[in-house]
Backbone as JSON Lines, residues from 0, in Angstrom:
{"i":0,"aa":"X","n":[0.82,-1.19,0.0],"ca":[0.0,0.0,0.0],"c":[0.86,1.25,0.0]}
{"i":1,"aa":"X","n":[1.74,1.49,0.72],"ca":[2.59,2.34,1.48],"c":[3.8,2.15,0.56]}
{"i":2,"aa":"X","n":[4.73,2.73,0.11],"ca":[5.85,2.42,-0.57],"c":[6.75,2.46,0.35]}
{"i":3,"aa":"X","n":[6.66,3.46,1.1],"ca":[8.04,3.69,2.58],"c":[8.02,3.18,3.47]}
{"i":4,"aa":"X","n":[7.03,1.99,3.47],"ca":[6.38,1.43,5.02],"c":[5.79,0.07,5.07]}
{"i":5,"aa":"X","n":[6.68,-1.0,5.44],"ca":[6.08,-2.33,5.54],"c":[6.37,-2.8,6.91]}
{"i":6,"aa":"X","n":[5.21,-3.67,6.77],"ca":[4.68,-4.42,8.47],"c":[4.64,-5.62,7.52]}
{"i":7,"aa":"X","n":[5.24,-6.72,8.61],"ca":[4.92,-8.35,8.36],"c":[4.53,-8.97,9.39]}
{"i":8,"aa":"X","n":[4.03,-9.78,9.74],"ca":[3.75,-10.74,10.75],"c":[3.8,-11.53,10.08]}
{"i":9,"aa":"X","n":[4.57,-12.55,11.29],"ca":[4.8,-13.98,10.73],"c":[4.54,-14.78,11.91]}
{"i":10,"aa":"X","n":[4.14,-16.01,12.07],"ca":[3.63,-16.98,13.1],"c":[4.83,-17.82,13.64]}
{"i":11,"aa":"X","n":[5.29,-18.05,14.5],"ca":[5.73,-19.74,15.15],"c":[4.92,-20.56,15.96]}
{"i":12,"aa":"X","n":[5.98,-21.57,16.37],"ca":[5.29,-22.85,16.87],"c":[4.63,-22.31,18.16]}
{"i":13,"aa":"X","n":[5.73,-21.39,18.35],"ca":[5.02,-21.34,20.35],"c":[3.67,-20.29,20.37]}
{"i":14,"aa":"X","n":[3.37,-19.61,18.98],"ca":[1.92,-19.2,19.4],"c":[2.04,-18.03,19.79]}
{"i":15,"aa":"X","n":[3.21,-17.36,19.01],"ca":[4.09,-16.26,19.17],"c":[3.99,-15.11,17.29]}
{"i":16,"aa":"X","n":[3.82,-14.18,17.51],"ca":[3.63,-13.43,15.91],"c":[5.1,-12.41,16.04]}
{"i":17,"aa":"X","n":[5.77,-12.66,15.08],"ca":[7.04,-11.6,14.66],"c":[6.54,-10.95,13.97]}
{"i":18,"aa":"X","n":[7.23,-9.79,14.44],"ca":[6.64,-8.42,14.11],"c":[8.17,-7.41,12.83]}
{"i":19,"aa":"X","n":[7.51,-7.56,11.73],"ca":[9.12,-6.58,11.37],"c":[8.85,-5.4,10.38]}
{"i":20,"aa":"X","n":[8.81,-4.37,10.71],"ca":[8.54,-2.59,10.26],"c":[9.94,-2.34,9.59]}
{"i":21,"aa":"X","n":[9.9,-1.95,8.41],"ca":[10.27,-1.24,7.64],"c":[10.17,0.22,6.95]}
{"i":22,"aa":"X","n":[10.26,1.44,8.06],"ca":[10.44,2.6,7.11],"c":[11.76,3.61,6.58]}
{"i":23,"aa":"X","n":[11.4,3.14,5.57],"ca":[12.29,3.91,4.34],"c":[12.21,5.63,3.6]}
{"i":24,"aa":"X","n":[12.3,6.68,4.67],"ca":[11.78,8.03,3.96],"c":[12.89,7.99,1.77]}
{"i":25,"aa":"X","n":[13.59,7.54,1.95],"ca":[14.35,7.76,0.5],"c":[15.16,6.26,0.86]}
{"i":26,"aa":"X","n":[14.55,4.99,-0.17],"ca":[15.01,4.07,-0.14],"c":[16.49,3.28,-0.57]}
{"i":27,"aa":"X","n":[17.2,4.64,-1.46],"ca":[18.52,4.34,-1.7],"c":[19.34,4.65,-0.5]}
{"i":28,"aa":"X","n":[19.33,5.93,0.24],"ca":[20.0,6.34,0.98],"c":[19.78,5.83,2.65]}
{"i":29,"aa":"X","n":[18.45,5.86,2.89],"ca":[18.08,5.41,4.42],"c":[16.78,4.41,4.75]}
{"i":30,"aa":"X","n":[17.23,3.64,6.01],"ca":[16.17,2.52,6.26],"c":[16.11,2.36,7.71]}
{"i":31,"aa":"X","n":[14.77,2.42,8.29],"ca":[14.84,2.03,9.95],"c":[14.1,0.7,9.88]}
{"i":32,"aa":"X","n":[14.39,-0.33,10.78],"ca":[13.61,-1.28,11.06],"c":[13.68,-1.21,12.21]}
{"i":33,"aa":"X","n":[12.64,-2.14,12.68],"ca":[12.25,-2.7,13.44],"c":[11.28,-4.34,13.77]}
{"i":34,"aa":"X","n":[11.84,-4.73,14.85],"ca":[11.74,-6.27,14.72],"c":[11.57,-6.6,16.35]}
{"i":35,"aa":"X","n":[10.11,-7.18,16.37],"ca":[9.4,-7.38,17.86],"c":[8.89,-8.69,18.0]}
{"i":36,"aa":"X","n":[8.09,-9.15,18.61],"ca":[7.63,-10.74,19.19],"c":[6.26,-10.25,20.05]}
{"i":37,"aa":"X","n":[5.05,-10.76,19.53],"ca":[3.88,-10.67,20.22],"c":[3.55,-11.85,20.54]}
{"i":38,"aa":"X","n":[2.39,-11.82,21.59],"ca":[1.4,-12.86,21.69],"c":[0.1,-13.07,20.79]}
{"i":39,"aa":"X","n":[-0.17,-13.66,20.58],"ca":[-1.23,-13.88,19.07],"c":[-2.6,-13.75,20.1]}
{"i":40,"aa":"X","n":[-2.83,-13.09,21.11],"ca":[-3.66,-12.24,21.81],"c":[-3.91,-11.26,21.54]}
{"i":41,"aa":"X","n":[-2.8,-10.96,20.77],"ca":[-2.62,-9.28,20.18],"c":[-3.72,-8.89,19.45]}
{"i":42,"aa":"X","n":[-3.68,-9.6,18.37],"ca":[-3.85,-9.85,17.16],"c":[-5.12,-9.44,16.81]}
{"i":43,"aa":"X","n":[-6.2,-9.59,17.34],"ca":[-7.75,-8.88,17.62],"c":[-7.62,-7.59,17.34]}
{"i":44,"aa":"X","n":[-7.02,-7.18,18.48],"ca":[-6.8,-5.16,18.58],"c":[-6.1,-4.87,17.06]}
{"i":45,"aa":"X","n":[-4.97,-5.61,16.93],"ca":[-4.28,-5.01,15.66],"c":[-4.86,-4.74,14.24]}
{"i":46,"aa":"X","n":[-5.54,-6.3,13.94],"ca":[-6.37,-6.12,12.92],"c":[-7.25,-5.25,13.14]}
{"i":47,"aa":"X","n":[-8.41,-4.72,13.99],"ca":[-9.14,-3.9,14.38],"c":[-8.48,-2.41,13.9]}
{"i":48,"aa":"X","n":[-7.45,-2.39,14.28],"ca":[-6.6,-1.26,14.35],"c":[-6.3,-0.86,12.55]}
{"i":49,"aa":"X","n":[-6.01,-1.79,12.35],"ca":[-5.47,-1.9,10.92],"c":[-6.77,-1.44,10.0]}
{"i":50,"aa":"X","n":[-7.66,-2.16,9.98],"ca":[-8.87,-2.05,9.25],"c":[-9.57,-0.4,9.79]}
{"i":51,"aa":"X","n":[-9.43,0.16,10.99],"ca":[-9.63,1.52,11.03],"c":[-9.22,2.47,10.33]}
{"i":52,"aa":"X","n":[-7.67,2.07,10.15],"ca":[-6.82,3.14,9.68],"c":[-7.33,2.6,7.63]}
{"i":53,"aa":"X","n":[-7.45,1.77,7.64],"ca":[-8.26,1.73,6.1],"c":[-9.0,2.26,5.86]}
{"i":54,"aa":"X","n":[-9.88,2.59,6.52],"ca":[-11.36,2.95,6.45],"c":[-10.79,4.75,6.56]}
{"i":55,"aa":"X","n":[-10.49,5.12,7.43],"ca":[-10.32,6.4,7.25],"c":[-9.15,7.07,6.39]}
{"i":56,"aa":"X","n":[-8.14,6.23,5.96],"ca":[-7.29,6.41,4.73],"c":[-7.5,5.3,3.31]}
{"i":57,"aa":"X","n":[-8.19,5.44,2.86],"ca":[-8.39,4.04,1.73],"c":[-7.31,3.99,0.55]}
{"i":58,"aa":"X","n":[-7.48,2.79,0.12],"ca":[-6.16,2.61,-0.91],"c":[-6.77,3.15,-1.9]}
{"i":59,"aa":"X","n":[-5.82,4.15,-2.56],"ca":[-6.16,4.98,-3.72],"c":[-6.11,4.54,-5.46]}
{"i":60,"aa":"X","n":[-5.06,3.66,-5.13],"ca":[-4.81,3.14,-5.95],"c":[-4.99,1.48,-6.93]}
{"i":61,"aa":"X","n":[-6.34,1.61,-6.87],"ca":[-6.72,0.33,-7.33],"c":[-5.6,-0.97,-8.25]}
{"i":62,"aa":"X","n":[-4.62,-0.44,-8.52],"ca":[-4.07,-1.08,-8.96],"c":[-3.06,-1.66,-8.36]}
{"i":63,"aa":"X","n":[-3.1,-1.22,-6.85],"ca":[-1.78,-1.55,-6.05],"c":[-2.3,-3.12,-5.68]}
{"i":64,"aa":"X","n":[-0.89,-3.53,-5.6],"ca":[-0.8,-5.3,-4.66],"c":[-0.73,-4.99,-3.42]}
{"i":65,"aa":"X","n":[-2.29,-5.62,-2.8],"ca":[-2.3,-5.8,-1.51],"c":[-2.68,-6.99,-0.85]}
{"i":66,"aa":"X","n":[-2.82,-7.23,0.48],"ca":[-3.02,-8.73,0.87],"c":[-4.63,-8.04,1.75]}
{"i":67,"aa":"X","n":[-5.62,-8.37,1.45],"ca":[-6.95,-8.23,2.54],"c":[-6.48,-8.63,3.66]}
{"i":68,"aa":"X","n":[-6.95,-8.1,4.52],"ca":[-6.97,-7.81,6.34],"c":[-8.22,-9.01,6.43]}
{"i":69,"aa":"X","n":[-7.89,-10.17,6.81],"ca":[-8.94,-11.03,7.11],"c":[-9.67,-10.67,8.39]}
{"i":70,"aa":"X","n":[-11.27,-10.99,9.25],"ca":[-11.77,-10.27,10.12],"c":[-12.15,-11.88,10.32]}
């Protein structure tokens, strides 16, 4: 959606979600990450969270590759 800005979650065994943020203001020159570990308790609020911030910013660009926010 975002060109300067990626979020992943990824799952393990223990029932645990990795968390890894990527923002890039100018992608040749600079990059911050970040890289966390939740409880998949989380995960309610976030999507919630996520699907808000859709709703009040929508993807403009119909042609972009995105993955749906499952509910």
């Amino acid at each position: 959606m975002e060109p300067y800005i990626s979020v992943e979650f990824s799952g393990s065994a223990r029932g645990h979600i990795g968390v890894n943020l990527s923002v890039t203001p100018d992608h040749i020159k600079e990059t911050h990450d970040y890289e966390d570990e939740i409880d998949q308790s989380y995960l309610p609020a976030i999507i919630s969270s996520c699907e808000a911030i859709l709703v009040k910013y929508p993807i403009r660009d119909p042609g972009m590759k995105t993955r749906p926010i499952a509910g």
